[in-house]
C-alpha positions in Angstrom: 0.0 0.0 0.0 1.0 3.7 -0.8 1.7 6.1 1.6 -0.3 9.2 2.3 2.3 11.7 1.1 2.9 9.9 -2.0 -0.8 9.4 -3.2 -1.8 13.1 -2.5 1.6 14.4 -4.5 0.4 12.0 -7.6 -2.6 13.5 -7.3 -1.3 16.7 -7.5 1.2 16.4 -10.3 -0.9 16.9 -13.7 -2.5 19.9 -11.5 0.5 21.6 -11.6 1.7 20.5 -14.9 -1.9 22.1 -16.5 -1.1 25.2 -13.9 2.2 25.4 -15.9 1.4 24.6 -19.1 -1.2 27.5 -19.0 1.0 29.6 -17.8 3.4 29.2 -20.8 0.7 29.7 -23.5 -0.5 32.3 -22.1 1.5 34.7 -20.3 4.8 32.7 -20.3 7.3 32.5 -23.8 5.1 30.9 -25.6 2.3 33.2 -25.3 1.1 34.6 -28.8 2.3 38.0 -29.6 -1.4 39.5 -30.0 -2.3 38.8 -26.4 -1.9 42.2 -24.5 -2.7 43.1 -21.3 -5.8 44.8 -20.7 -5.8 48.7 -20.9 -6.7 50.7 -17.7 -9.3 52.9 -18.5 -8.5 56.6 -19.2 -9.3 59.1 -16.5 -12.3 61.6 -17.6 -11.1 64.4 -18.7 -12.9 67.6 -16.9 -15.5 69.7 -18.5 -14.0 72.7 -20.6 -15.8 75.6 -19.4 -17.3 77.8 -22.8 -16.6 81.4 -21.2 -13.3 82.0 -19.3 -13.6 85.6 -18.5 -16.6 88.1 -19.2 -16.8 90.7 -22.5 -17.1 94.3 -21.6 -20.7 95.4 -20.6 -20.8 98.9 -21.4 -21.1 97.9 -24.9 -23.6 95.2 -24.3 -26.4 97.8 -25.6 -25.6 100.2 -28.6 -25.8 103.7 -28.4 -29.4 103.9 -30.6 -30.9 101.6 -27.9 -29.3 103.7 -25.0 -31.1 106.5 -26.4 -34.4 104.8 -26.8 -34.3 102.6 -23.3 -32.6 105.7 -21.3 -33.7 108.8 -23.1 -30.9 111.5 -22.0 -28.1 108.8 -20.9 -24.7 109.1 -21.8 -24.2 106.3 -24.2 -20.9 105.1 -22.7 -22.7 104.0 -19.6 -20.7 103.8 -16.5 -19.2 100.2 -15.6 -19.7 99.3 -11.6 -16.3 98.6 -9.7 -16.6 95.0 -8.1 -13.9 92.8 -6.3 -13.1 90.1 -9.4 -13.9 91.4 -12.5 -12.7 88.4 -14.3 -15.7 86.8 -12.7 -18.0 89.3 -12.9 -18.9 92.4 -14.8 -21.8 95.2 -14.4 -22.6 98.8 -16.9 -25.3 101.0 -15.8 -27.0 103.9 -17.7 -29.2 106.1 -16.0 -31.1 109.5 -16.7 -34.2 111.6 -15.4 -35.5 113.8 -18.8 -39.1 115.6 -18.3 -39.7 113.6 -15.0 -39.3 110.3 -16.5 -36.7 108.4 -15.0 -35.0 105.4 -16.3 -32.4 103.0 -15.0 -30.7 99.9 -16.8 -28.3 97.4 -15.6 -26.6 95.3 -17.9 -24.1 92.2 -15.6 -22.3 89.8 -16.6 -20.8 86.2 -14.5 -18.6 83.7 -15.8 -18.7 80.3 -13.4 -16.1 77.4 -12.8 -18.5 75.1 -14.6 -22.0 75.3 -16.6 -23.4 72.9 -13.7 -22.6 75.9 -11.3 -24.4 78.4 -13.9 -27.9 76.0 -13.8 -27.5 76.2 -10.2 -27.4 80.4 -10.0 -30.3 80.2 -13.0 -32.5 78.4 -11.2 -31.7 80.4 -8.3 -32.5 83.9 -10.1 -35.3 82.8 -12.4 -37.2 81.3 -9.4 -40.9 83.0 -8.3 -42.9 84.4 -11.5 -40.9 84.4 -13.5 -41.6 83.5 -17.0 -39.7 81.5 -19.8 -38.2 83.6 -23.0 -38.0 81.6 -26.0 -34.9 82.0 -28.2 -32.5 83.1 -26.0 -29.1 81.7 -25.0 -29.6 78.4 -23.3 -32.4 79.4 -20.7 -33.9 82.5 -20.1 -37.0 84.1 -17.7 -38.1 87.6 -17.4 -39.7 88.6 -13.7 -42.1 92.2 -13.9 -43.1 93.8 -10.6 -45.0 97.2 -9.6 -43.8 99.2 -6.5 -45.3 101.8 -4.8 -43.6 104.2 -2.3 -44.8 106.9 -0.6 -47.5 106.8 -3.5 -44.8 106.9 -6.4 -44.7 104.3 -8.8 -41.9 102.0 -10.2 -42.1 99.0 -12.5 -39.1 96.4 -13.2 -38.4 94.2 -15.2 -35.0 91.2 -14.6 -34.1 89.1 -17.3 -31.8 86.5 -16.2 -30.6 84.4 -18.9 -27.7 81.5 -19.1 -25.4 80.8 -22.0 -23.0 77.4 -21.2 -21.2 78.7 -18.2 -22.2 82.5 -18.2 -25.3 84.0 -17.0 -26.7 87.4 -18.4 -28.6 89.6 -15.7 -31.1 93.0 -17.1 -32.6 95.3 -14.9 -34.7 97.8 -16.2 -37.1 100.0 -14.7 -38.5 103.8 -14.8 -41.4 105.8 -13.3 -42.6 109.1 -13.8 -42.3 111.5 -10.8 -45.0 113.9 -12.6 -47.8 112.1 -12.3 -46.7 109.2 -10.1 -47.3 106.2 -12.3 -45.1 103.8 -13.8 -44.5 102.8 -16.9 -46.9 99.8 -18.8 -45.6 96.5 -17.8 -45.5 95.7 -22.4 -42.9 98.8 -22.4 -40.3 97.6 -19.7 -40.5 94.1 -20.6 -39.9 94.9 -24.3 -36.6 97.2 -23.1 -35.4 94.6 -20.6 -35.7 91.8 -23.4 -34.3 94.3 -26.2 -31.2 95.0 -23.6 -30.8 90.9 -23.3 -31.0 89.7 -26.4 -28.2 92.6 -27.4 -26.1 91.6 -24.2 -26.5 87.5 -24.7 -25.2 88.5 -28.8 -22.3 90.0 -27.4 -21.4 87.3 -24.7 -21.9 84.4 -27.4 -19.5 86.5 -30.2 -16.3 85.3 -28.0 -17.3 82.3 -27.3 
């Protein structure tokens, strides 16, 4: 009769012969040359943002439109001073002629990433505001009425987003004459006039 240690090894042997054997067709020298170790997958690369810096506001809106949304505004407008301009830009022209006031804002930001930009859109276009078709990648227009000590103001904030870059409007007016505001149809049309002239200029460097 066998011993123990010499059944178990017999037993053992073609095991590591076929261990062996598989190693040498297929990793060992007799491997064929088209087997290739699998590639590691390649790391995402990271967004590229469409806007790096923002374009100069204060010609956002052309000096005919000045002169029709801000009747007796300097057409150069006057550009706000804020802490990172290479984030953020604002213009604002201004005028009172024959008791009518107006005021328009025209602002740009730039964002790390459009997923940042939905985030500040959805932000800013919350409450009533309501979609605008056509312009940039998503766009809402807000109107309101104001009345202090019995004077009249109506605005109108377009906030609109283009890849990484949002667009902000403000325009509003009243008349300290007779204490009324403005129609709602004629600050919405100057607020979406100002936009759609602001969101041309931001998409031209892109």
């Amino acid at each position: 009769m066998r011993s123990l240690p010499l059944l178990l090894a017999g037993r053992l042997l073609p095991v590591v012969v076929l261990a062996t054997a598989g190693w040498a067709w297929t990793s060992g020298p007799y491997a064929p040359d088209d087997v290739q170790p699998a590639a590691a997958p390649r790391p995402q690369a990271k967004p590229v943002a469409k806007y790096d810096k923002p374009p100069e506001p204060c010609g956002a809106v052309d000096a005919a439109a000045v002169k029709k949304l801000v009747p007796g505004a300097k057409p150069a407008g006057k550009e706000i001073e804020l802490t990172d301009p290479d984030r953020r830009r604002t213009c604002s022209w201004s005028a009172l002629k024959n008791f009518d006031y107006r005021w328009l804002d025209v602002s740009y930001e730039v964002f790390d990433s459009q997923k940042s930009a939905e985030a500040a859109y959805k932000k800013h276009s919350a409450g009533d505001a309501q979609p605008l078709a056509d312009l940039g990648d998503a766009a809402a227009i807000e109107v309101e009425l104001t009345t202090k000590d019995k004077q009249q103001t109506r605005e109108a904030v377009v906030t609109a987003r283009s890849g990484n870059a949002l667009v902000t409007i403000t325009y509003n007016g009243c008349d300290f004459e007779s204490r009324k505001a403005p129609t709602p149809a004629s600050i919405q049309e100057g607020a979406e006039t100002a936009a759609r002239a602001a969101m041309e200029q931001l998409t031209a460097q892109a």
